[in-house]
C-alpha positions as CSV (number, residue, x, y, z in Angstrom):
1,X,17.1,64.7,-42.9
2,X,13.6,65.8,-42.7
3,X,11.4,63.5,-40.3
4,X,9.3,62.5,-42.7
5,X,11.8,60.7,-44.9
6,X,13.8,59.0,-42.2
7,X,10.1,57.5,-41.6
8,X,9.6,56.7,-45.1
9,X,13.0,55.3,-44.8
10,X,12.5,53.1,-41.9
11,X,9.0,52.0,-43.3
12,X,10.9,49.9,-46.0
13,X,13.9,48.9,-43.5
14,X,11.8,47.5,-40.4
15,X,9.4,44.7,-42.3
16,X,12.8,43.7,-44.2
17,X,14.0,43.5,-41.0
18,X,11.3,42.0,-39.2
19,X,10.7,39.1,-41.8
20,X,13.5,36.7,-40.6
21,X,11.9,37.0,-37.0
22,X,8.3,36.4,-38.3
23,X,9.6,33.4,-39.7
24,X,11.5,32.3,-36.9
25,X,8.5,32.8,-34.9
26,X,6.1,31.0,-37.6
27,X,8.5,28.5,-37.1
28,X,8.6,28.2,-33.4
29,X,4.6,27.9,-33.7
30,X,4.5,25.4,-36.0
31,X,6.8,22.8,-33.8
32,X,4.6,23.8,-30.7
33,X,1.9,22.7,-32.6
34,X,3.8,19.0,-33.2
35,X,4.7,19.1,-29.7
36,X,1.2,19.2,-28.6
37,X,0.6,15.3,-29.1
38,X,3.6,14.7,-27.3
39,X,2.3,16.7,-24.2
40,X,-1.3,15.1,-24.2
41,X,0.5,11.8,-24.3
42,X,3.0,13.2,-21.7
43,X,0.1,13.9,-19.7
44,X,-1.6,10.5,-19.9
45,X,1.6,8.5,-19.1
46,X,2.0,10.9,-16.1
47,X,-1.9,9.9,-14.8
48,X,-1.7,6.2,-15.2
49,X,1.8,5.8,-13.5
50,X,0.5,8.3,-10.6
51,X,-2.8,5.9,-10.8
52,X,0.1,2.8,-10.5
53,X,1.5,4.3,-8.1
54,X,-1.8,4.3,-5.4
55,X,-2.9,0.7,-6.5
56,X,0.6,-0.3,-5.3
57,X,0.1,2.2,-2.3
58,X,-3.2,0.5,-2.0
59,X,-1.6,-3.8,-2.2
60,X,0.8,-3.1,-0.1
61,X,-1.4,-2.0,2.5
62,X,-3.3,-5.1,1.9
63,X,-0.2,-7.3,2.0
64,X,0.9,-5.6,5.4
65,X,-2.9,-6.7,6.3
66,X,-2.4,-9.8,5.7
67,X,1.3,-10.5,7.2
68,X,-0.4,-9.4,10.7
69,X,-3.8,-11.8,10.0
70,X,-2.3,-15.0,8.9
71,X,-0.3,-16.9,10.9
72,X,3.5,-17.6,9.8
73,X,5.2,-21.2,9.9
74,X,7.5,-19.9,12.7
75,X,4.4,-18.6,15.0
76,X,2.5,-21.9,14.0
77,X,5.8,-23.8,15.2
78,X,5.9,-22.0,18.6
79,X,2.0,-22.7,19.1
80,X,2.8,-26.4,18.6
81,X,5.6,-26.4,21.1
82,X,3.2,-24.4,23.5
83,X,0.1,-27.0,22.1
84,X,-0.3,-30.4,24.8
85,X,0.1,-33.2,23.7
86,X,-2.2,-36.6,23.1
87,X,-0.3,-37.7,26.1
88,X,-0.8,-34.7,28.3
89,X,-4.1,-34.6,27.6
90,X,-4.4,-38.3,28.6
91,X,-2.3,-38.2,31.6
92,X,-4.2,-34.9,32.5
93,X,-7.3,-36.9,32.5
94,X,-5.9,-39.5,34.0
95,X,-5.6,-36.6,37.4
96,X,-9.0,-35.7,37.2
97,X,-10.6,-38.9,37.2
98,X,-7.8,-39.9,40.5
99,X,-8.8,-36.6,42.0
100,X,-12.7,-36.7,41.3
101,X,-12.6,-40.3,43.0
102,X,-10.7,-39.2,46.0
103,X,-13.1,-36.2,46.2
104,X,-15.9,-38.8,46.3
105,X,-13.6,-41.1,48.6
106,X,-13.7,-38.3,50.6
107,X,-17.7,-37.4,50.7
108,X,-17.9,-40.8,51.7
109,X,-15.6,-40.8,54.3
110,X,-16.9,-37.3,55.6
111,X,-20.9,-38.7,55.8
112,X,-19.4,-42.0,57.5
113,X,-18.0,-40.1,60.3
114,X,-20.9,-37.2,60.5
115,X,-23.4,-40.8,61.1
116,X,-20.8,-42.2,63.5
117,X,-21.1,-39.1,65.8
């Protein structure tokens, strides 16, 4: 078989041949092209939970701020056991006004015996 015939000859077998897969592949393009709706809003959901995802980085930051700022009913309990009171306070006054008399008790005392001399 002469060359020139077993081209002639393939000419008419390779686009028979070729047709299936240029409409396989005319298919394939066409569902891309459908998908592409799907990947932008693939692509959106993906940016807001990643944006989710720092504000809730972000508040629980703030949260942890705040645990170690306000003050929690057990450490406000063990500042009120640590706190004085009303009657400490008055019995503790009660000392310095006996111990601010005896100071001037003994001034007194002190100049009395600094004239006597």
């Amino acid at each position: 078989m002469p060359n020139e015939e077993l081209a002639k000859m393939l000419r008419g077998i390779i686009p028979a041949e070729l047709k299936p897969i240029k409409d396989e592949l005319v298919s394939v393009k066409t569902q891309l092209g459908e998908l592409e709706p799907i990947k932008i809003q693939l692509d959106e959901n993906t940016r807001i939970a990643k944006a989710l995802l720092h504000r809730t980085e972000e508040l629980d930051a703030k949260f942890d701020g705040l645990l170690l700022a306000t003050a929690t009913k057990e450490s406000i309990a063990r500042l009120e056991a640590k706190m004085a009171s009303k009657e400490d306070i008055d019995r503790l006054a009660h000392d310095v006004n006996f111990l601010v008399r005896k100071a001037a008790e003994h001034d007194e005392d002190i100049r009395r015996l600094r004239k006597a001399e």
